[in-house]
C-alpha positions, 0 to 999 in steps of 0.5 A: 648467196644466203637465201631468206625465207620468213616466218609470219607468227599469226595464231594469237586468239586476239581476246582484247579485240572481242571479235570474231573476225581473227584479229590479223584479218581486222582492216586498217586503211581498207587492208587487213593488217596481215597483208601488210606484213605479206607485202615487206615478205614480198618486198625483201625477197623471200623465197617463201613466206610460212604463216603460222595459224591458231585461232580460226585458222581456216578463215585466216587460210581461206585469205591467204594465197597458194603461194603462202605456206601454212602451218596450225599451232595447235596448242598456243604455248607461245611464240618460240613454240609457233616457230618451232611448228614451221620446222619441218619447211625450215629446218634444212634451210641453210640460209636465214629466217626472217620472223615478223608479227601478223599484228603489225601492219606499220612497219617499215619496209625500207627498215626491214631490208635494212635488218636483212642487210646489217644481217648478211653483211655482219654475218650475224646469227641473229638481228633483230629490231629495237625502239627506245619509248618513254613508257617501257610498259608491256614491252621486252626490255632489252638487257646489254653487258658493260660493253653494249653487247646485248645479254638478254630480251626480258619479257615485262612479266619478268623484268625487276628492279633496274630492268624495269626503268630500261627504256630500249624495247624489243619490237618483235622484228628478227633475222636469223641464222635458219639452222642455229635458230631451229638447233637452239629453240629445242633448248628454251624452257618454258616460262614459269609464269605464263607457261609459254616458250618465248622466242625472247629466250633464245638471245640470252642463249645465243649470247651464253654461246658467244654467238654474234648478235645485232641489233638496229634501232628504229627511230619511230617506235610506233612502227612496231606497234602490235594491234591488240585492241580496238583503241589500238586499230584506230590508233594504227588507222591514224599513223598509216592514214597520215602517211597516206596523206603525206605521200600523196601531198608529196606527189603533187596533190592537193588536199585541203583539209587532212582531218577530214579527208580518208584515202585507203591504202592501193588507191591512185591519184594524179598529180594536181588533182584536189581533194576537198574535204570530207571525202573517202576514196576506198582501196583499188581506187584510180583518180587521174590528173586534175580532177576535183574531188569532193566535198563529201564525195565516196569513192568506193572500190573500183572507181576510175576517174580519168583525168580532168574530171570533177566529182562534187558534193554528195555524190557516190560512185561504186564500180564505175568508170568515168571519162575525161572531162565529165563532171558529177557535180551534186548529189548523184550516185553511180554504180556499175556504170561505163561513164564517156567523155564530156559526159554531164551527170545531173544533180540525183542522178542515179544509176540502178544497178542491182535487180534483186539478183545481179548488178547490171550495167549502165553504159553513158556513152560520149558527150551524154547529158543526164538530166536532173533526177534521172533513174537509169535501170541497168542493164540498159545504154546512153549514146552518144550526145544523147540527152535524158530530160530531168526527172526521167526513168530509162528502163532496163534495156531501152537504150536511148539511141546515139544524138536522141533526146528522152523523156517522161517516165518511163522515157521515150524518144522524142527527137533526134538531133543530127551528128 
């Protein structure tokens, strides 16, 4: 079996973005762009996975696993020269080498394990992903001979006359041959022009060889895409945002108005639940089966809502768990909070969770009913079927007893109802 391992290519400073935040780690739908690119490793096998470092290299080390290796390109004399550093893990490796781009957080996987699969069934020593765009512009254009095979990748920089009206552009996507490639990147010279080794050279190269070489045409081009600008982030946050949108659509939920609705990457929702519009549900977020979401509701991270539940309009909740049936209809904000069953959550009620130095807990425990314009200052506990009068403040850690009414503020008990 031919094992693969891949090369992530991560060093680039990133100028265009004018940021100091490394441009692999800028989010896109709640991710940062590179763990899209460490999740179609992950998802076509590879045994291991090298990242090549430059710019900011310990914050971009600091995000990264132990399960990743690393290696600093010091100088950044280009992309054949970034490979080159990930020798020393690489060059005994009888298998092959997947490269990817950290910029690129729309490709496809499926398309990937394709690229791995025409790879290995070929016996290729090299396979790599095309598009044919209308606007070549800034793009490799792809060179064939008379009988389809390709001859060469030219860089934009380079390409002349005809060469610039191709329209079939590599994407930046390659399988390799682990030892041909580490053998022929020693013979790529440096380019003239940007004074770079290009990884691009070693096609015509192979080619010159007569070794074999593949390619696989995608049929959206925008999966390639590489982020390079803040125009270009929002431009990915929207494809990636529509597909989103879709898949949950197709699974069975209902989103009323796609345009305004934001749903981040790892986020969960059960089948015919709504979401209404004007609503974010941030990653690591879980929504169980018909419940009703929004209008102008934020789901931030850690958020579970179990099923049946209804969040409404002007509502917030951070961290917190919600039980079936309960509802948190208007203007209310939850933090920190372990929400029951059957619980009521009055309109600007809110959960205050953060003393200055911890976020604290709130437990609303059962069939609790939270009166209009409650403060709740965690840590602090709501038993079960207890009632909070409108308006009323429980202080931190005077918990309202099970089956007990509460009022005033700061609250006190003034009755208890039977079981």
């Amino acid at each position: 079996m031919q094992e693969l391992n891949t090369i992530i290519l991560a060093a680039g400073k990133g100028t265009r973005m004018k940021s100091d935040t490394p441009k692999v780690l800028h989010q896109v739908c709640g991710k940062p762009m590179l763990q899209y690119v460490l999740d179609i490793s992950k998802s076509v096998g590879s045994l291991k996975t090298c990242v090549v470092l430059g710019h900011k290299c310990d914050s971009v080390k600091d995000f990264l696993s132990k399960d990743f290796l690393t290696v600093e390109q010091k100088k950044l004399l280009g992309t054949a020269d970034a490979v080159k550093c990930t020798e020393k893990y690489f060059k005994n490796h009888k298998g092959n080498v997947l490269i990817l781009c950290g910029d690129t957080p729309l490709l496809n996987k499926s398309v990937i394990k394709n690229i791995v699969k025409r790879h290995k069934k070929r016996e290729a020593v090299c396979t790599f992903l095309t598009a044919v765009v209308h606007n070549p512009e800034g793009y490799g254009r792809i060179i064939r001979d008379e009988s389809g095979k390709v001859v060469a990748i030219r860089e934009d920089n380079d390409a002349v006359g005809l060469e610039r009206d191709l329209a079939e552009i590599n994407v930046g996507v390659y399988c390799f041959k682990a030892q041909e490639l580490f053998k022929a990147l020693k013979e790529i010279k440096i380019n003239k022009k940007k004074k770079e080794f290009y990884l691009t050279d070693i096609i015509e190269l192979f080619y010159e060889k007569q070794f074999k070489i593949e390619t696989i045409e995608t049929e959206n081009p925008s999966e390639g895409l590489g982020i390079n600008t803040r125009e270009g982030l929002a431009e990915a946050e929207a494809i990636l945002r529509r597909k989103i949108l879709k898949r949950f659509m197709s699974d069975g939920v209902t989103i009323m108005d796609p345009q305004t609705v934001y749903i981040d990457s790892e986020v969960k929702i059960g089948r015919d639940t709504i979401i209404k519009p004007f609503t974010f549900i941030e990653k690591n977020v879980k929504v169980g089966a018909r419940c009703s979401i929004g209008p102008f509701a934020r789901l931030r991270s850690g958020a579970r809502i179990e099923d049946d539940v209804e969040i409404g309009n002007f509502t917030e909740i951070s961290r917190t768990k919600i039980g079936k049936r309960s509802m948190m209809k208007h203007f209310s904000y939850l933090g920190d909070a372990d929400v029951g069953s059957d619980v009521n959550i009055g309109a600007g009620a809110i959960t205050a969770n953060f003393d200055g130095v911890e976020k604290n807990l709130t437990k609303i425990s059962d069939g609790a009913f939270i009166g209009c314009d409650s403060i709740m200052i965690a840590p602090v506990k709501i038993g079960k079927q207890a009632i909070v009068g409108a308006g009323s403040v429980v202080s931190k850690k005077k918990n309202v007893p099970d089956y007990s009414v509460a009022v005033g503020a700061p609250a006190r008990i003034i009755s208890k109802r039977k079981a």
